[in-house]
MARBA-3410 file (N, C-alpha, C, O; in Angstrom, 1 decimal):
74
15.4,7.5,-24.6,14.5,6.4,-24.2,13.1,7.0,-24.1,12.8,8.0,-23.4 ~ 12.2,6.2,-24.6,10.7,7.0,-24.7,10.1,6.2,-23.8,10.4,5.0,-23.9 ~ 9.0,6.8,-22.8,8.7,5.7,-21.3,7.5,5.9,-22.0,7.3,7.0,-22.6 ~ 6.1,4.6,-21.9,5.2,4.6,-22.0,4.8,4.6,-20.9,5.3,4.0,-19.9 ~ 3.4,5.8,-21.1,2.5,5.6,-19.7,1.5,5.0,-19.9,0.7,5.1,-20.9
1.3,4.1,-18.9,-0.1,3.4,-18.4,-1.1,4.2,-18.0,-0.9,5.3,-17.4 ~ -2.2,3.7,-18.2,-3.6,4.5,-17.4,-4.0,3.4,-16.7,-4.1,2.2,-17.1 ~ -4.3,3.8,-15.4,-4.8,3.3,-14.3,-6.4,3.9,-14.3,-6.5,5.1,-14.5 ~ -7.7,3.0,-14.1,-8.7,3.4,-14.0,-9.1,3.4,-12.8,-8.9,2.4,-12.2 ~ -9.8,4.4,-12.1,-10.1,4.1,-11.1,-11.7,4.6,-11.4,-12.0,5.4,-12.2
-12.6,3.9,-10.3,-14.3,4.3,-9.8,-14.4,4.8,-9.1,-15.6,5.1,-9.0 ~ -13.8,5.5,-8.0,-13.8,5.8,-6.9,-13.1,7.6,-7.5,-12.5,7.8,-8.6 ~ -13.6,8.7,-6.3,-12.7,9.9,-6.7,-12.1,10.0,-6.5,-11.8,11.2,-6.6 ~ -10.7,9.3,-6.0,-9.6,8.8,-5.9,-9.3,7.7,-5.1,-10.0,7.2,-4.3 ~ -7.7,7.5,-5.4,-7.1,6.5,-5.1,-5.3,6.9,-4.3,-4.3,7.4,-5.0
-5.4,6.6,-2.8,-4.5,6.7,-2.2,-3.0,6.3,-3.2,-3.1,5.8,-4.3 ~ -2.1,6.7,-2.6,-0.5,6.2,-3.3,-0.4,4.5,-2.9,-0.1,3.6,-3.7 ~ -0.7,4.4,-1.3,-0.2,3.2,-0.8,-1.3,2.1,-1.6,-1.1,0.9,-2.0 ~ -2.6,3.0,-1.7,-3.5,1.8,-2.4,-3.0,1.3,-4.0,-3.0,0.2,-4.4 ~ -2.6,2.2,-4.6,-2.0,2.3,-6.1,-0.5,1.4,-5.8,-0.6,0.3,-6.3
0.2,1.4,-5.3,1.7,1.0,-5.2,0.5,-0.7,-4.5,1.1,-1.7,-4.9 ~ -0.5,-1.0,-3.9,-0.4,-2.5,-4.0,-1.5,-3.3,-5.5,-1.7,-4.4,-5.9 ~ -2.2,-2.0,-6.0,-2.8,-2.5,-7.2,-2.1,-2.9,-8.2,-2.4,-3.8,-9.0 ~ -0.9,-2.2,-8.2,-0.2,-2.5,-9.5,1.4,-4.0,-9.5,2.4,-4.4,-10.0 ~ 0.5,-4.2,-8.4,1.4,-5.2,-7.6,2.9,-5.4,-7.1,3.5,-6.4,-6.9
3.5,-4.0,-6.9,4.8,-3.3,-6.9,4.7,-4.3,-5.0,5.7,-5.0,-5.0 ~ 4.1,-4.4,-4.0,4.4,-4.8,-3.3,3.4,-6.2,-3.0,2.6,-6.5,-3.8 ~ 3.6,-6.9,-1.8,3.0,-8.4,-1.4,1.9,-7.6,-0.7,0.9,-7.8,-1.3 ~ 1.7,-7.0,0.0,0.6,-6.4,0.9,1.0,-5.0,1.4,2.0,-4.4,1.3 ~ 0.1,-4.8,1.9,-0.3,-3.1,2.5,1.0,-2.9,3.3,1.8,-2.1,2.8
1.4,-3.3,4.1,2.4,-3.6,5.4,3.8,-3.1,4.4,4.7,-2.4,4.8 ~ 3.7,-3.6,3.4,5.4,-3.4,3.1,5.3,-1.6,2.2,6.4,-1.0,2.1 ~ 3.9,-1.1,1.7,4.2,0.0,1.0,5.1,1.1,1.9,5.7,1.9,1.3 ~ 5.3,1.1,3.5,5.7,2.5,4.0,7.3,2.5,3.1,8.0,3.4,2.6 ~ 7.7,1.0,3.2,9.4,0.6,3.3,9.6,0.7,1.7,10.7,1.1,1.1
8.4,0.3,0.9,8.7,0.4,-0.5,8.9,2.0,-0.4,10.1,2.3,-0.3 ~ 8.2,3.0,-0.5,8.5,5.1,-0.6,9.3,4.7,-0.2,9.8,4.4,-1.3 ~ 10.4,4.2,0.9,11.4,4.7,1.7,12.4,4.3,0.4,13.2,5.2,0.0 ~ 12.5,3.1,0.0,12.9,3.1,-1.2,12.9,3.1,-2.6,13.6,2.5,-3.4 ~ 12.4,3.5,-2.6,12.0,4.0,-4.7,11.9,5.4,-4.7,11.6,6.0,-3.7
12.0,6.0,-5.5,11.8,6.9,-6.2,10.4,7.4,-7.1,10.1,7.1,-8.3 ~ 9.7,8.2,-6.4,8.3,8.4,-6.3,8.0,9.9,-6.7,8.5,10.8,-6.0 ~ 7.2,10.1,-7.9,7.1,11.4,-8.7,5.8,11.4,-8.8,5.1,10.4,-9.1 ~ 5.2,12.8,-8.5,3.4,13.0,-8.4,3.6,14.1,-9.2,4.7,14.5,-8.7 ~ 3.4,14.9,-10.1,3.5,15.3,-10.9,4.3,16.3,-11.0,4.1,17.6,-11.0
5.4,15.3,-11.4,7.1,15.7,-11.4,7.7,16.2,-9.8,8.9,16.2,-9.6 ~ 7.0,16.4,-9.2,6.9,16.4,-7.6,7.4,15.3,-7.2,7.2,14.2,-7.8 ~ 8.4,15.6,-5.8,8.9,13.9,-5.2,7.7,13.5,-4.0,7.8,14.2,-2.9 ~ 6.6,12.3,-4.1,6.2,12.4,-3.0,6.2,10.8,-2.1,6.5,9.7,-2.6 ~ 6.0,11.1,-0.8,6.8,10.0,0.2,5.8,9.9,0.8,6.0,9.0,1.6
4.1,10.3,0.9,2.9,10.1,1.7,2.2,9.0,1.2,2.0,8.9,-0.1 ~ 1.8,8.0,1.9,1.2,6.5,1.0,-0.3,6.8,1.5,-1.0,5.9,1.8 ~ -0.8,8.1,1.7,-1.7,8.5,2.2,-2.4,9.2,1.3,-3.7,9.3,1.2 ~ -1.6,9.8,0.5,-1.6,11.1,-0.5,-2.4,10.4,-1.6,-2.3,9.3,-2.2 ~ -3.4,11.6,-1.6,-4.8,11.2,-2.8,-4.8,11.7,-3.6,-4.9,12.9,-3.7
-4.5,10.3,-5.1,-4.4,10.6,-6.5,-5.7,10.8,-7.3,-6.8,10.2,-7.0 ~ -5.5,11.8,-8.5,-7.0,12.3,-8.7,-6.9,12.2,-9.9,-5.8,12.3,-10.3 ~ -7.8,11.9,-10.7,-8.0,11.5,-12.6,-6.8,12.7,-13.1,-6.7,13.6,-12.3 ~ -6.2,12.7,-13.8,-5.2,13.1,-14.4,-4.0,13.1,-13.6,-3.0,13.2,-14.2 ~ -4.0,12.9,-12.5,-2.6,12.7,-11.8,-1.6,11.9,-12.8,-2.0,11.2,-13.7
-0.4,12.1,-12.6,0.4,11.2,-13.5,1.9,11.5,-12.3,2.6,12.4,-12.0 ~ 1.9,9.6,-12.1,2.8,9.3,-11.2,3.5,8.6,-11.9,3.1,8.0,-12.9 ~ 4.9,8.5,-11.6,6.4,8.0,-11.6,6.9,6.7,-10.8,7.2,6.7,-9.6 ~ 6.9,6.0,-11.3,7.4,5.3,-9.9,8.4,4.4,-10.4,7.9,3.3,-10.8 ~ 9.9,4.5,-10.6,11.4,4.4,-11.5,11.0,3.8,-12.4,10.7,2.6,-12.8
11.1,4.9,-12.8,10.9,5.0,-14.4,9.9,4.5,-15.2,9.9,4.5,-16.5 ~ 8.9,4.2,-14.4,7.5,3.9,-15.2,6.3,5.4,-14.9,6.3,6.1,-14.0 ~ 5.4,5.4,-15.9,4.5,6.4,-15.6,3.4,5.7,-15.9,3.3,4.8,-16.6 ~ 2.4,6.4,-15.0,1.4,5.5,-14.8,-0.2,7.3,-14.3,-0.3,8.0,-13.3 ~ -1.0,7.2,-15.3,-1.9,8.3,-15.3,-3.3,7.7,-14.8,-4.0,6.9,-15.4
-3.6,8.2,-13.6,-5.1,8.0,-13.1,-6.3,8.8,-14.0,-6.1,9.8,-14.7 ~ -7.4,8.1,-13.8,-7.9,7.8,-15.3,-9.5,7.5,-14.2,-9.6,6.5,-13.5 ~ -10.7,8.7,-14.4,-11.9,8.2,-14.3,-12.5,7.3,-14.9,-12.7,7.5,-16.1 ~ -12.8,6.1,-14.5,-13.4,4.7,-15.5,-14.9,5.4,-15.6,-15.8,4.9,-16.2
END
């Protein structure tokens, strides 16, 4: 199975996990990202990570089941 990755643009020099997990509309608001990590399966480059704190940087390329998704200087 071949997974297409998305690019995510960001303006900013980065972009938190918890901010990324409500851009891509994976949750309803900020409040539910801690419970979303707790359950999904979350890959920072090929790394398992669980920090919704943790700052993604232009080439980062995150996992989140089974989707990939590459941060991307706009």
């Amino acid at each position: 199975m071949v997974t297409i990755m998305k690019d995510v643009k960001i303006k900013t020099e980065y972009i938190t996990l918890g901010q990324l997990i409500k851009f891509l509309s994976l949750v309803g608001s900020g409040g539910e990202v801690k419970f979303f990590l707790m359950e999904n399966q979350i890959l920072l480059n090929e790394e398992p990570e669980i920090r919704r704190g943790k700052k993604l940087y232009p080439e980062d390329v995150i996992k989140i089941n089974n989707q990939s998704y590459r941060i991307i200087k706009q």
